[in-house]
C-alpha positions in Angstrom: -56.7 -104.8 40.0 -56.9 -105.3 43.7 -57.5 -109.0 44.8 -59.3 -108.7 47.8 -62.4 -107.8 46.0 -63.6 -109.1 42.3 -62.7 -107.0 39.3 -63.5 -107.1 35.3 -61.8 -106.2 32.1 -62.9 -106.5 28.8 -61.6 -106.6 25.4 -62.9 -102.7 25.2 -60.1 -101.6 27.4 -57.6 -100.0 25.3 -54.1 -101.9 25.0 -55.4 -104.6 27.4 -52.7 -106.2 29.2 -53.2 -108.4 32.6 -50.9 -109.2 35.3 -51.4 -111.4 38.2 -51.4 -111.0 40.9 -49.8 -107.9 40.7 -48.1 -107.5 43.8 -46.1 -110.2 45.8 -45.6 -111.0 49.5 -42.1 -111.6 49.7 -42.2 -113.2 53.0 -44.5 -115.8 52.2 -43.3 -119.8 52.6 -39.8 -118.7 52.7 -39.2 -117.7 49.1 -39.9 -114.5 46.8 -40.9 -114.5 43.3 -38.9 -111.4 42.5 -40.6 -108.8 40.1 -43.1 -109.0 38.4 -46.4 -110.8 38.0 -47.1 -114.7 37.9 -49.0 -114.8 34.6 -48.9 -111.7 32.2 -51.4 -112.3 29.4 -51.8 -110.2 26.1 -54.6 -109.1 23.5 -53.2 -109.7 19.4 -55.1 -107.4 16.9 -57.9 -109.9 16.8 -58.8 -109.7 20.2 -57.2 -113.3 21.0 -55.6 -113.6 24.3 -52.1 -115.7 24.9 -49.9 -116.3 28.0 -46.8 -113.7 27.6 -45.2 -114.9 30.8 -45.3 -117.3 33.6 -43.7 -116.4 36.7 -40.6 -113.6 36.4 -38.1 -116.3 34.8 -39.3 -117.1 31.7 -41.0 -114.4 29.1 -42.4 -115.6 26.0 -40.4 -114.9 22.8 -43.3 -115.1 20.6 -46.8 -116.7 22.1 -48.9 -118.0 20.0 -51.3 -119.8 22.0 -54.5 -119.3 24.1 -54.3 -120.9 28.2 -55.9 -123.3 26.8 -57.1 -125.3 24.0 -59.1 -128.1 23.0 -60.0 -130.5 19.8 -63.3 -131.7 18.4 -64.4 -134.5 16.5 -65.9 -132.1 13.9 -63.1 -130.1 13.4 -59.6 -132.0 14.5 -56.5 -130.5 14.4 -54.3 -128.0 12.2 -52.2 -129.1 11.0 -53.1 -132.6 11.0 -50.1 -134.4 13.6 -50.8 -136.7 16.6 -50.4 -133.7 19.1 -52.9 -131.8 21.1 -53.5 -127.9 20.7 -53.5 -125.6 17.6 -56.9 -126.3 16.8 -59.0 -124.5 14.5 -61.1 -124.1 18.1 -58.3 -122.8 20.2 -57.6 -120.5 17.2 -60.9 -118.3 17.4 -61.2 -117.7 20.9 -61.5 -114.3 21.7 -61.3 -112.7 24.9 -64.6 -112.5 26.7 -63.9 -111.0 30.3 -61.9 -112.0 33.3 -62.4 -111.8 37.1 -60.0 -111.9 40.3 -61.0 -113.3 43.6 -59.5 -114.1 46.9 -60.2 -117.3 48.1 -58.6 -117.8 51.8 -55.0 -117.2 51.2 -55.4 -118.3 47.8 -55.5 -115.5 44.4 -57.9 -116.4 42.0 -57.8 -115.5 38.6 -60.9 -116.8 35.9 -60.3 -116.0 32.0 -63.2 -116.3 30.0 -62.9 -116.7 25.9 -65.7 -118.0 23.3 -65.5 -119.3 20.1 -67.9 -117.1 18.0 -68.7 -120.2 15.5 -69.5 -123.3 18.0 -71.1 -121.2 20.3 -68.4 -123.1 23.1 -67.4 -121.0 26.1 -64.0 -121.6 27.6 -62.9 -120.7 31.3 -59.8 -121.0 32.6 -59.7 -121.0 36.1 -56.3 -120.2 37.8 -55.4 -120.0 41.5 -51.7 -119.1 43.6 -50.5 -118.1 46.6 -48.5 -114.6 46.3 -44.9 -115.4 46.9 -45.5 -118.9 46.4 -44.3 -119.2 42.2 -47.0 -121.9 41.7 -49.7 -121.8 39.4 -52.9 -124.1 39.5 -54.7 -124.4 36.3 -57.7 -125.8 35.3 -60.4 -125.3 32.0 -64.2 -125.4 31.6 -65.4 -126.0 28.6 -69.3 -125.2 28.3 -71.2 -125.5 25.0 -73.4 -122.6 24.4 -74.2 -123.0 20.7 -77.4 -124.5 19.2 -76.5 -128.1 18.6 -74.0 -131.1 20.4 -70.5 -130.9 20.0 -68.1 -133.7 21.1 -64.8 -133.1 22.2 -61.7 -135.1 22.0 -59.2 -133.1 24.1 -59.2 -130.2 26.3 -56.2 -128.7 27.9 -55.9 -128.0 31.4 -53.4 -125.4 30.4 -50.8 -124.6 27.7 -48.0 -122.2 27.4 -45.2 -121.4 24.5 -42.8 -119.1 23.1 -39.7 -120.8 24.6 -36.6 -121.6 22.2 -36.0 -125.0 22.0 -32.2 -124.7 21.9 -32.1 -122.9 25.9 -33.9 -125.6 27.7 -33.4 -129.4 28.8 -36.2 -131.5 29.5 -36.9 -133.6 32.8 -38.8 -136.6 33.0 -39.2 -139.8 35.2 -39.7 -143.7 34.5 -42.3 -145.0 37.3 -42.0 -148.7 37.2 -43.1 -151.2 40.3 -39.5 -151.8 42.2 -37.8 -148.8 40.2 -39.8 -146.1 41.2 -38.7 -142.2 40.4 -35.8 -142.6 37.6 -35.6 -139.3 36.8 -33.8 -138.4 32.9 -33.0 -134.8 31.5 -31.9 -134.7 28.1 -31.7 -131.2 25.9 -35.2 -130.2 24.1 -33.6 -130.7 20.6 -32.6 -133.7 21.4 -36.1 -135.2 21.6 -37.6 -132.4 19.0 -35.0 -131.9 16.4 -34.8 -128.7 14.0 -36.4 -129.7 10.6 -35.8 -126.6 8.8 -38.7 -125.8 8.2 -37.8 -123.1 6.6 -36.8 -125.4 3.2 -40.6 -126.3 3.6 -42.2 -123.0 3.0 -42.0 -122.4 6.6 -44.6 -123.1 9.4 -43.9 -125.6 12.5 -43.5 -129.0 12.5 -45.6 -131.9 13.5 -43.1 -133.7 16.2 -43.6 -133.9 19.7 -42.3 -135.2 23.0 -44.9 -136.4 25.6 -45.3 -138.7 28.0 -48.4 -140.1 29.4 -50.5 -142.7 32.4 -53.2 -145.0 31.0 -55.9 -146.8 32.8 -56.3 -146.3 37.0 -52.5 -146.5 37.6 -51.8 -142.9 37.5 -47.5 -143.3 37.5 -47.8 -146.6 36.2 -44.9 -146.4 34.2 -44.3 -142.4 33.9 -44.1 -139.7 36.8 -47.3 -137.1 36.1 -44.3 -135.0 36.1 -42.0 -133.3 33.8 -39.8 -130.3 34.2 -37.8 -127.4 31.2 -34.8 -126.4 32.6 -32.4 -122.9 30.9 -29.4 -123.9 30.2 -26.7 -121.5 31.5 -29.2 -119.5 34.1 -30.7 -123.0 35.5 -34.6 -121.2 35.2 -37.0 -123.9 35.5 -40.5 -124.9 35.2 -42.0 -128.2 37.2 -45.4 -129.4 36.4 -47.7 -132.2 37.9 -50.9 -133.3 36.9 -53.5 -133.9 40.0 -55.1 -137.0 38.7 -55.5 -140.6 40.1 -56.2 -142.3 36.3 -55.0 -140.9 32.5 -53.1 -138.2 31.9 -50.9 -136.9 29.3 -48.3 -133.8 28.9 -46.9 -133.0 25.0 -44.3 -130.7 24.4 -43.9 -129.2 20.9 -43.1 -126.5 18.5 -44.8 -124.0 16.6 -44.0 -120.7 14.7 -43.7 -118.6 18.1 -41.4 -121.9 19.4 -41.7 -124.5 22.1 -44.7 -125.3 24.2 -46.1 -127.8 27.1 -49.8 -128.7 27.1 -50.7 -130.4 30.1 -54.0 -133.0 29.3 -55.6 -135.5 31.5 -57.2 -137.9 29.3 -58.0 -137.7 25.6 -59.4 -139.6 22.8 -56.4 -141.0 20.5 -54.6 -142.3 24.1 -57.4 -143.0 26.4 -60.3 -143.4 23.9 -61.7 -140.0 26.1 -64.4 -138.6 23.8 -67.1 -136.6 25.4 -70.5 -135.0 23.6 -71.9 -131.8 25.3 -75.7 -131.0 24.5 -76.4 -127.2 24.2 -76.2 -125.7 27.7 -73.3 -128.9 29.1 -70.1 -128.4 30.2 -66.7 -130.1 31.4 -63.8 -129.4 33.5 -60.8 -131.0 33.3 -58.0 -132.3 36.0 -56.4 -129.7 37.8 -52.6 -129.2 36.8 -49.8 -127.0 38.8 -46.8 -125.1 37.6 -43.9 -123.7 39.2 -41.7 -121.3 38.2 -38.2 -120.2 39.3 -35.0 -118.2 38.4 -33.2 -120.1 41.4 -33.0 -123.9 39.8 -34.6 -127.2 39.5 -34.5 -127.5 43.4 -35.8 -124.2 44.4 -38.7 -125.5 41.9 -39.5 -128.6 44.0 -39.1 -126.7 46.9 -41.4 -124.2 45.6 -43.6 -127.0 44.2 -43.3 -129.0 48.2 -45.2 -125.9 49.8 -47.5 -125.9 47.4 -48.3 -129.2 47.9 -48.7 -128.9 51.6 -51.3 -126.2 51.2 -53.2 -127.9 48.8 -53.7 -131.2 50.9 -56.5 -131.7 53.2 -55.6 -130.9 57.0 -55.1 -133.2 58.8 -52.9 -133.9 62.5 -50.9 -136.7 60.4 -48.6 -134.0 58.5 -47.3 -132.3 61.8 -47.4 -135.7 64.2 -45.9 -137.9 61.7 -45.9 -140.8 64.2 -44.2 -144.4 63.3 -45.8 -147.0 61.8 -44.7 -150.6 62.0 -46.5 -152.7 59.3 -45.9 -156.6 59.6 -45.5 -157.3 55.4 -42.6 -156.3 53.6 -40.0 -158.5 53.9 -42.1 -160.3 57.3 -45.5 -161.6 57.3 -45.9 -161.1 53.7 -49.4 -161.6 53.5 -50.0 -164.1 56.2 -51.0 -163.2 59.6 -51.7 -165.3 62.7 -52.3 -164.5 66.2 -49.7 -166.3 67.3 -46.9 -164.0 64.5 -48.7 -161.3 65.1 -48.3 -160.6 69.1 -44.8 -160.9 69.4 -44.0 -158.6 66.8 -46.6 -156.1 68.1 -44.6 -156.2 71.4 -41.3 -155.8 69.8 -42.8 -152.8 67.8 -43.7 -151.1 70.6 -40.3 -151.3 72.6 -38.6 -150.1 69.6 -40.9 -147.0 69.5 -43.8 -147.1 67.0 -46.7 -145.8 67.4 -49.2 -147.2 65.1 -49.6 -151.1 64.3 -50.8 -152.2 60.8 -52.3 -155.6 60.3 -51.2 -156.1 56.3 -52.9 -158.2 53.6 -54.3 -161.9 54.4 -56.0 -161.1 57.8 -59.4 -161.7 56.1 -58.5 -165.4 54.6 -59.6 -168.5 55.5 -58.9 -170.2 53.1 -55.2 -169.3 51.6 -56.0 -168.2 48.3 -57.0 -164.8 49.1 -55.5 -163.0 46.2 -58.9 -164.1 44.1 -61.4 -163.8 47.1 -61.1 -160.1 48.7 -64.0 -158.1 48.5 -66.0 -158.9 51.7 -63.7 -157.7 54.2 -64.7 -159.4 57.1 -61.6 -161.3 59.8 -60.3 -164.5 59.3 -61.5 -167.0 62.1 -58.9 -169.6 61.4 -56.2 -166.8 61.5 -57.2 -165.4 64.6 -59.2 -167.9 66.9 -59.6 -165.6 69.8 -61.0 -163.3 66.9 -59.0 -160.6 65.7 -60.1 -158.2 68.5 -57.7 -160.1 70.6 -55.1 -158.8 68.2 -56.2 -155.1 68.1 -56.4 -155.4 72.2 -53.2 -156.5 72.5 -51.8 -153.5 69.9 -54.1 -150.7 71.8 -52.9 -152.6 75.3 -48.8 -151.5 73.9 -49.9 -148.0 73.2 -50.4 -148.1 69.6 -52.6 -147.2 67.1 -54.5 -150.1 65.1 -54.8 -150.3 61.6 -55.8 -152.6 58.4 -54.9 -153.3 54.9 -58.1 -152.9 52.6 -58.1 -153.5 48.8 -61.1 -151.6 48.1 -61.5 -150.7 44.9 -61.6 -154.6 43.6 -63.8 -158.1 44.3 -62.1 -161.1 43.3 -63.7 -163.3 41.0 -64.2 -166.3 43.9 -65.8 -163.4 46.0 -69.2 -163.4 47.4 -69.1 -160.0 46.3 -68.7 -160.6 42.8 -72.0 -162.2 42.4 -74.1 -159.9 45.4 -73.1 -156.5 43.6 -75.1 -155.8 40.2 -73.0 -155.5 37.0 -73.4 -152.0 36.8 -71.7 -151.6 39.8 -68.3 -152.9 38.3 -66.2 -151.8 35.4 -67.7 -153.2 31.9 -66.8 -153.0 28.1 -68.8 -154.2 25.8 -71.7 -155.5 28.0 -69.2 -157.9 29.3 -67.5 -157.6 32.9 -64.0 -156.4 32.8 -61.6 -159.0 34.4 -57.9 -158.5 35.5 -55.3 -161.1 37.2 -58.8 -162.7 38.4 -60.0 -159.7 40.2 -63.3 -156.9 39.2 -62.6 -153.3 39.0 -65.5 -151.7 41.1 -67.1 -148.7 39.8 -67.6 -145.7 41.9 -69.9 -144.0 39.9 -72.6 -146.6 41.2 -74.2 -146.5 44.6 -74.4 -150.3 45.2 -70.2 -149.7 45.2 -69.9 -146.9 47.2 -72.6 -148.0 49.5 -70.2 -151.1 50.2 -67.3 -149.5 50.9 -68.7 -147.2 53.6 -70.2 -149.8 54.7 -66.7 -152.1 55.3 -65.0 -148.9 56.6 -67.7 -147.8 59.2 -67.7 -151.5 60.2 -64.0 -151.7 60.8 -63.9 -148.5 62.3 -66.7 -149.2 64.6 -65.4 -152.7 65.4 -62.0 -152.3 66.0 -60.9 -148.9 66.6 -59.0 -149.3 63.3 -57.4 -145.3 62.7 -55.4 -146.6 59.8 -55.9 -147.6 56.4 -53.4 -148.9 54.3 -55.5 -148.6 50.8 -53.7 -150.8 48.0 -54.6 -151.3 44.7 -52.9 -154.1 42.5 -54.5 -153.9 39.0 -55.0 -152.1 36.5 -58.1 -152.8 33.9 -57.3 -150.8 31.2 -58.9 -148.1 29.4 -61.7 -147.8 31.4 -65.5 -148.5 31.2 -68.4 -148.2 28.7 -71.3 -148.7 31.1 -73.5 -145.9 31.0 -73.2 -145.5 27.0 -70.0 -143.5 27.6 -66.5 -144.0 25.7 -64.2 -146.0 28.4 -62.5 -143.0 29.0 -65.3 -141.0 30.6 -65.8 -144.1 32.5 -62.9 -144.2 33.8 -62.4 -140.2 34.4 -66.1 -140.3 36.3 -64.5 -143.2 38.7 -61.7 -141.7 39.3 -63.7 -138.4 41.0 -65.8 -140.4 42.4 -63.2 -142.7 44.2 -61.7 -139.1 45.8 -65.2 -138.3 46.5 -65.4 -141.6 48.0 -62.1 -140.4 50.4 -63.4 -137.3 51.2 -66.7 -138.7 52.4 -64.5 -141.1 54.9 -62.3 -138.4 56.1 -65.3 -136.2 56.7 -66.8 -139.1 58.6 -64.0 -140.2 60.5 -61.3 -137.3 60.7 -58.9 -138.5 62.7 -58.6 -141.4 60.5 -55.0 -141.9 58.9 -54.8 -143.2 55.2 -52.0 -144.5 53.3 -52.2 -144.7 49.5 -50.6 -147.7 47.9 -50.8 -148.9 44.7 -48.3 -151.7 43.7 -45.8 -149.6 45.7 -46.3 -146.4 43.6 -48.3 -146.7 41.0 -50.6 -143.8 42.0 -48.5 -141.1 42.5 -50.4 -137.9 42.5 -51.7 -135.1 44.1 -55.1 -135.9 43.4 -55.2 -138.9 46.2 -52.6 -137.5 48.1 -54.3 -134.1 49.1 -56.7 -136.1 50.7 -54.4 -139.4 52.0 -51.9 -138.5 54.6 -49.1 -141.2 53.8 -48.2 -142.4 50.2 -46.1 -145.7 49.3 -43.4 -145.3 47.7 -42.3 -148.5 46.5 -42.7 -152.3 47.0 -38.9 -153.2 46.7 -37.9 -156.1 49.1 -33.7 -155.3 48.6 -33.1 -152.7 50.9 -29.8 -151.9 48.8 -31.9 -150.8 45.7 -34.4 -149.1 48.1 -31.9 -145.8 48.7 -32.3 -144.7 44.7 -36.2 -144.6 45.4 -36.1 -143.1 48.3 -33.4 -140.1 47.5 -36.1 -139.2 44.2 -39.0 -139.5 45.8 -39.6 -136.2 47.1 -39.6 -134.4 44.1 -43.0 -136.2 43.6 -44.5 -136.3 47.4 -43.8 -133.9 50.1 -41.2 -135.6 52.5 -43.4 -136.6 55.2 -45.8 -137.9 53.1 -43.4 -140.3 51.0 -43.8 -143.6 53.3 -40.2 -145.8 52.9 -39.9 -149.6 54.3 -37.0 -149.9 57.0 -36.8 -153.5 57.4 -34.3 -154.2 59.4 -33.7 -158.3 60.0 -31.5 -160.5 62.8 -29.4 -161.7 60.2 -28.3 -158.7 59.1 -24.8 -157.4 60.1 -25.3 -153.4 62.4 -24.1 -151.9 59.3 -27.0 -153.4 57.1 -29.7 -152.6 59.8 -28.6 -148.8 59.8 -28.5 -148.7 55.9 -32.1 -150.0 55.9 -33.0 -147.6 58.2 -31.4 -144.7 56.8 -33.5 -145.0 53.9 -36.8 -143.9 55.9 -35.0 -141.3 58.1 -36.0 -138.3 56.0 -38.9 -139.2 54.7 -41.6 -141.0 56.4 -40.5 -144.6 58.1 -42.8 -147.8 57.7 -40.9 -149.8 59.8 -41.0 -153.7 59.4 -38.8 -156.6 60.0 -38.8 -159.4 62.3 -37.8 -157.5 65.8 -39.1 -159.8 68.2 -36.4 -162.2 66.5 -33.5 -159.3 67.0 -30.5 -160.0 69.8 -30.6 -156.6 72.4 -28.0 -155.2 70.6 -29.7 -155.1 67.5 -33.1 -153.8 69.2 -30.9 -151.1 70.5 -29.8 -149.9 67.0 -33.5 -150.4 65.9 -34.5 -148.0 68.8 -31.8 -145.6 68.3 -32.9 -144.7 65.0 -36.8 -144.6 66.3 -35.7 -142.3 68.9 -33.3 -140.3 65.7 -36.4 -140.2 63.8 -38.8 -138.4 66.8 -36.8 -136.4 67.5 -36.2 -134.4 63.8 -39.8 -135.0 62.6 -40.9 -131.7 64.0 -38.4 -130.1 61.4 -39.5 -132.7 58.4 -42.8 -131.2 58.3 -41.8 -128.2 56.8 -38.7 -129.2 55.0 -37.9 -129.1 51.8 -35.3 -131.0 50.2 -32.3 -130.7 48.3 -29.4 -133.1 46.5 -26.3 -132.6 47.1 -25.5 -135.4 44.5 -28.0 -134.3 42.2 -31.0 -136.9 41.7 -30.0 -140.7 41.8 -29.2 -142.9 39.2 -30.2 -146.0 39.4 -27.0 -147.8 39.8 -24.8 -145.0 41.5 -22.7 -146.4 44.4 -23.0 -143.2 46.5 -26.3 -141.1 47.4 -27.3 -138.4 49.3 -30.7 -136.4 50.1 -30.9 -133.3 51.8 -33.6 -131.6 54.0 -33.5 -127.8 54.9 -34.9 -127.0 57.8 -37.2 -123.4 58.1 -34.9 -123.2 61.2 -31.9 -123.0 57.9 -30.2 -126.6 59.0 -29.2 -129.2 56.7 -30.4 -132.8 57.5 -28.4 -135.0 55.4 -28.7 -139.3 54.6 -25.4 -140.5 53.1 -25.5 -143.9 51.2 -22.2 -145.7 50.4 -23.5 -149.1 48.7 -21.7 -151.8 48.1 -21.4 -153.8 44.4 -24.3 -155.4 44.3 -26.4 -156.7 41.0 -25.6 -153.2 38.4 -24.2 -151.4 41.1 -20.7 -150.8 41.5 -19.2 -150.2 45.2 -17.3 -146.7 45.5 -13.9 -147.8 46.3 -13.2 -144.1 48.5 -14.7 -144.3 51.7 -14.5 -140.3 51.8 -17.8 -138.8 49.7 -17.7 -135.2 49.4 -21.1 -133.2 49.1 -21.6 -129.3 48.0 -23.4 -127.2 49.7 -23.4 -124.3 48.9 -25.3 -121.5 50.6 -24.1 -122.5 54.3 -22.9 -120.6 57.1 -19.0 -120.7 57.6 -19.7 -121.2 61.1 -22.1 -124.5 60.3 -21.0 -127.1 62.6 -21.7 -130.7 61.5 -23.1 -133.7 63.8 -23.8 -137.7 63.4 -27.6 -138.1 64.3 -27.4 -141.6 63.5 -25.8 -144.3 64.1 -23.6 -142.8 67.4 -21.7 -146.5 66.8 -20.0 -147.5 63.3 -17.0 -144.8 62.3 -19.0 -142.6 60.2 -17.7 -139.4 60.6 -17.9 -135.8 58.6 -16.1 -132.5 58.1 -17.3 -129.1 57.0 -14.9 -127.0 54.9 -16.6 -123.5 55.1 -14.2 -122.5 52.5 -15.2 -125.1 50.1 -18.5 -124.8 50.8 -17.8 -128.5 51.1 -19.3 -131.5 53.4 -16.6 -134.1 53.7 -19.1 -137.7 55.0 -16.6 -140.5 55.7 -18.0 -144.0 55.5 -15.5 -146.3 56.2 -17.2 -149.3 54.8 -19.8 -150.9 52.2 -22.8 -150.9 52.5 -23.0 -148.0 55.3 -24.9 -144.7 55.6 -25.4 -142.5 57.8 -27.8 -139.4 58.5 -26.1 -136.1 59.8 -26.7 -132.5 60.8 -25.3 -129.3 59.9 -26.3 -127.0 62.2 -25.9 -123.0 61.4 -24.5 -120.8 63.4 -26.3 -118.9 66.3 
């Protein structure tokens, strides 16, 4: 089938059997798929189609299941477990037709099936790049039959066949201050072999999953996970591109292990949805990647993915420096007079964008229960705060804000002007949390007043940055509407990146960071459409370097925003470990500068100047460990950025005991790499001052990072050959 035009099958055509797409571009982002297509999918006797492969690493043993699958009130789940999938449903679908498309430089690939007895039609819609090893899946369900039927799950996309024994599963704990701890432990570890052939065969009922609740999206879990072959290292990576409740499951049937990927659903989220005759739904969108080459080509694979899925925007090729006066600063309390010094200092060290943070609309110093009206402080800033945004636009620099928007606290004026309707309800009753309303975006009155504070601010002040935060989370969702909380919630969430996309369209040149706690809304779903993500509120810049080596196998580097707060008491050593942190990812800088001594400005600067002057090479990056991911505690860390140009950029941490962790007692750290020219030559970037020093062993295949003392990092490059 040729994708540059549409083409059909049907279940007619003898010995049916579909590969897509069914060539590859080799050249494409760097990396080649090898042979063979993405997805292969296969007719049984009955005229039921199932996934036989995904991607050239990993065919299916024995697949049992449909791309996707769903569960309904009237007819549940077989056998009866607290997993998703192997529904009576799923289990009639035939195969209707299919159709290929070409979309930009995006494949497109839509398989329909129907279920003969409810009358429901089933659609799954999948889209890649060729060359790319990255799937995007997502299902329409769409009732057809003569009467309502209410479903309880659908499936973005599932695949099986694997043997439980060959693979280790990847997951990560997302908790505020300890974001990204990443675990592996082997598939039969968490789904042990009952023997269920002493049981008159069949599959058990256990599963693994892990899931998000409520409008914090990694609140707790990554909406990650990852299999990984023992022995040949072949990998799959999934995320799931939503900003509320999600949930992945792995289990086993008769044809062996499988992953569904699910946002919400009714036992976890209280998701239940009716469709009258002639309704439909579509679920979140979910991504896979695939690759014979490892767990890092995988988040390599998965970064480019995630670049061409975004919205465009100057941001992700700029990448400019941003000074932000909270963390670890201001904290929530700005004045004029704080504000101007630091906004000078800023500026000589080399930002280029200047946000205001939280508490620049108080007057009254309890602001955490008043937001929601979003006009400036006069007591704060009795020249008003144009005078601020003057002197920041007067330095060079680009103004921005720190906006709350989704919430009203209960001591707002906006509280009692907005209808009901317009915020988050269950049971007739207003849905409160740590004294603040959840709006709802489904309502106009809501999104009226957000456009309405952004167009203001823009048109005001000149603001070109938003710092968006979000610091609750209200549970499952809301009822108002006569709808279970969980279709609440799910029609919020689209609405709130509706909501973004209606800004952006607006005001393009606008830059927007997405912050939630830190990062409790990690996902692709905000962050194809937000330039910047936060990747953590931690104050302790020596617990910071974990969180910032993991973070981007969530967020593409220069998206994943880390605090460099750098402070006059600190010793040089301190200030260039803080600053390390950000140096390969995206740097929020902070700190009292205005307070530094010119020394320390200059080692401020130094890494400002460091940063510019690589950025050009983060934007295509993708990254690699050296260490392998971080563990929380581990004294010595290291993250890795290739370059397309085939240079390493490397941060080396060397942390000193401190709470749980222990201080390395050798100063030298060595780091594999393999894969590097013999000729590589290796270079300090920064600091130039402080003994750190390195070695390349081409022999070895071997980086040898000296760090002389604790705590102390460094970043480096090694350059290959001409």
């Amino acid at each position: 089938m040729s994708l540059a035009r549409t083409s059909t099958g049907s279940s007619a055509d003898p010995g049916f059997r579909l590969g897509w797409p069914e060539t590859t571009d080799e050249s494409a982002h760097g990396a080649a798929d090898g042979a063979g297509p993405l997805v292969e999918c296969r007719l049984d006797g009955d005229g039921r189609l199932c996934l036989a492969r995904l991607g050239p690493a990993l065919p299916y043993a024995d697949p049992k299941l449909p791309p996707a699958d769903l569960v309904t009130t009237d007819e549940g789940r077989g056998p009866s477990a607290w997993r998703h999938g192997e529904s009576p449903v799923g289990a009639r679908l035939l195969y209707r037709a299919h159709r290929t498309t070409a979309d930009g430089v995006w494949s497109v690939l839509e398989i329909d099936g129907a279920d003969p007895q409810t009358g429901l039609a089933v659609t799954t819609r999948l889209r890649s790049v060729p060359g790319l090893g990255v799937l995007r899946a997502e299902t329409t369900v769409r009732n057809d039959g003569a009467g309502p039927v209410t479903l309880e799950s659908v499936a973005s996309f599932t695949f099986g066949g694997l043997a439980p024994a060959d693979f280790d599963v990847h997951w990560a704990d997302n908790d505020w201050l300890l974001e990204g701890r990443w675990h592996s432990v082997p598939a039969r570890e968490v789904l042990p072999d009952a023997n269920m052939a002493m049981h008159g065969g069949g599959a058990p009922r256990t599963r693994f999953t892990r899931a998000g609740h409520g409008t914090w999206s990694s609140g707790g879990r990554l909406p990650m996970g990852a299999l990984t072959e023992r022995g040949s290292g072949r990998t799959l990576l999934w995320q799931i591109e939503h900003n509320g409740a999600w949930r992945w499951q792995l289990a086993e049937n008769a044809g062996g292990l499988y992953l569904g990927l699910f946002g919400p659903t009714d036992p976890e989220h209280q998701w239940r949805l009716t469709l009258a005759p002639g309704e439909q739904f579509t679920t979140v969108p979910v991504a896979v990647a695939s690759s014979d080459a490892g767990f890092e080509d995988a988040v390599a694979r998965m970064t480019r993915y995630r670049r061409l899925l975004r919205r465009p925007h100057p941001d992700h090729s700029t990448l400019p420096v941003i000074y932000n006066d909270y963390m670890n600063t201001l904290s929530g309390d700005p004045t004029t007079e704080r504000l101007l010094p630091l906004i000078d200092a800023a500026a000589e060290a080399g930002a280029e964008y200047f946000v205001i943070d939280a508490g620049w609309y108080d007057d009254g110093g309890l602001w955490w229960d008043s937001v929601g009206a979003w006009t400036p402080s006069v007591r704060r800033f009795p020249g008003g705060l144009g005078e601020v945004v003057d002197r920041i636009r007067e330095r060079g620099l680009v103004p921005g804000l720190w906006l709350e928007p989704e919430v009203a606290g209960v001591e707002s004026e906006l509280a009692t002007q907005l209808p009901d309707d317009a915020f988050f309800q269950r049971g007739g009753v207003r849905v409160t949390e740590h004294r603040r309303h959840q709006l709802d975006l489904r309502h106009p009155a809501a999104r009226a007043h957000l456009d309405e504070t952004v167009d203001r601010l823009v048109r005001e002040f000149g603001v070109g940055y938003f710092k968006l935060d979000y610091n609750i989370n209200p549970g499952s969702g809301t009822d108002a509407g006569g709808v279970t909380p969980g279709v609440g919630l799910l029609g919020h969430n689209r609405a709130y990146l509706d909501w973004l996309d209606g800004v952006l369209d607006r005001h393009p040149g606008l830059v927007i960071e997405s912050c939630s706690s830190g990062g409790m809304r990690t996902d692709y779903a905000q962050l194809s459409r937000a330039q910047l993500h936060s990747t953590s509120d931690q104050q302790d810049y020596r617990l910071y370097p974990p969180i910032a080596v993991a973070a981007p196998v969530a967020v593409a580097p220069e998206q994943a925003a880390v605090w460099a707060y750098p402070q006059p008491e600190f010793t040089d050593d301190e200030i260039a470990f803080t600053l390390c942190s950000a140096l390969l990812l995206r740097i929020h800088l902070s700190g009292f500068l205005d307070r530094m001594d010119p020394g320390q400005r200059a080692l401020v600067r130094e890494a400002v100047l460091a940063y510019r002057s690589i950025r050009g090479e983060l934007a295509d990056a993708v990254p690699f460990w050296p260490l392998g991911l971080p563990g929380w505690t581990d004294p010595v860390l290291a993250l890795g950025q290739r370059t397309s140009g085939g240079d390493g950029l490397l941060a080396v941490w060397r942390r000193a005991a401190h709470g749980p962790v222990t201080q390395s007692a050798e100063p030298r750290i060595v780091l594999p790499l393999p894969g590097f020219p013999a000729g590589a030559t290796v270079s300090v970037l920064y600091p130039a001052s402080g003994g750190a020093s390195a070695h390349w062993d081409a022999a070895a295949e071997a980086l040898t990072v000296t760090l002389p003392r604790a705590p102390q990092a460094c970043v480096l490059r090694l350059s290959s050959a001409a």
